[in-house]
N, C-alpha and C positions, 0 to 999 in steps of 0.2 A: 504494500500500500504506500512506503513513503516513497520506491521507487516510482511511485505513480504521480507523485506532487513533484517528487524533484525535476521528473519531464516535463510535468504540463502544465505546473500552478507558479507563481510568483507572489511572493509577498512585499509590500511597499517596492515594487516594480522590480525586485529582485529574484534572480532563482537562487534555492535553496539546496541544498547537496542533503541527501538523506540522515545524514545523522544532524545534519541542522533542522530540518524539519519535525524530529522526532522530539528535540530540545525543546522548539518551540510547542509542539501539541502538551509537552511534561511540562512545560511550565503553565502552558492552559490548562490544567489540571492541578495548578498549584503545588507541583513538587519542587523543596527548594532548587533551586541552582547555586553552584558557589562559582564567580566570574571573576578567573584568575588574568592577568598582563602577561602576553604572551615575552618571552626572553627579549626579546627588539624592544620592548612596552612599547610599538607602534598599534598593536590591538588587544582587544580583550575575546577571552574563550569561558563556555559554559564548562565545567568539572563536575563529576561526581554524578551524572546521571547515565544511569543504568536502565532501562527498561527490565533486566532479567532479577534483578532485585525487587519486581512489583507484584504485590497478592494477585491472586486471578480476578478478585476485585475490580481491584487498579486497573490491573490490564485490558478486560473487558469496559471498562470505562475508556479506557483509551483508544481501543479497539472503535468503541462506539462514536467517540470524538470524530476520528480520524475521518470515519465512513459521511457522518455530517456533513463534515467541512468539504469534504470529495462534493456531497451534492450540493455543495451554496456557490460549489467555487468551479461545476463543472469538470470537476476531475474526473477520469474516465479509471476507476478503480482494477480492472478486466483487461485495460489494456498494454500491461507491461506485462 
């Protein structure tokens, strides 16, 4: 499914590379992030987010997020 946003969706006119977008769904979910400066501290990076450290709860919560925002946003889920 993220491979499916990373093709075809853009955020504030950006595309997003799969484990970015996975960041972004776990934070809309309200799972902390901790945002470390990358060595250069020319940018900052999300840490500590794990998708495989989530109850089936969570996951299914996320699961469900993801499938959402596929249909607000046009994302063709099927076709990656």
């Amino acid at each position: 499914m993220l491979a499916a946003f990373a093709e075809q969706a853009k955020l504030s006119g950006r595309s997003l590379t799969k484990e970015q977008w996975k960041a972004v769904f776990l934070q809309a979910l309200g799972h902390p992030q901790d945002m470390l400066p990358a060595l250069d501290e020319s940018t900052w990076f999300a840490a500590g987010l794990r998708s495989s450290k989530l109850t089936k709860p969570e996951f299914s919560a996320l699961i469900d997020m993801i499938q959402a925002e596929a249909a607000m946003r046009g994302v063709n889920l099927e076709k990656v």
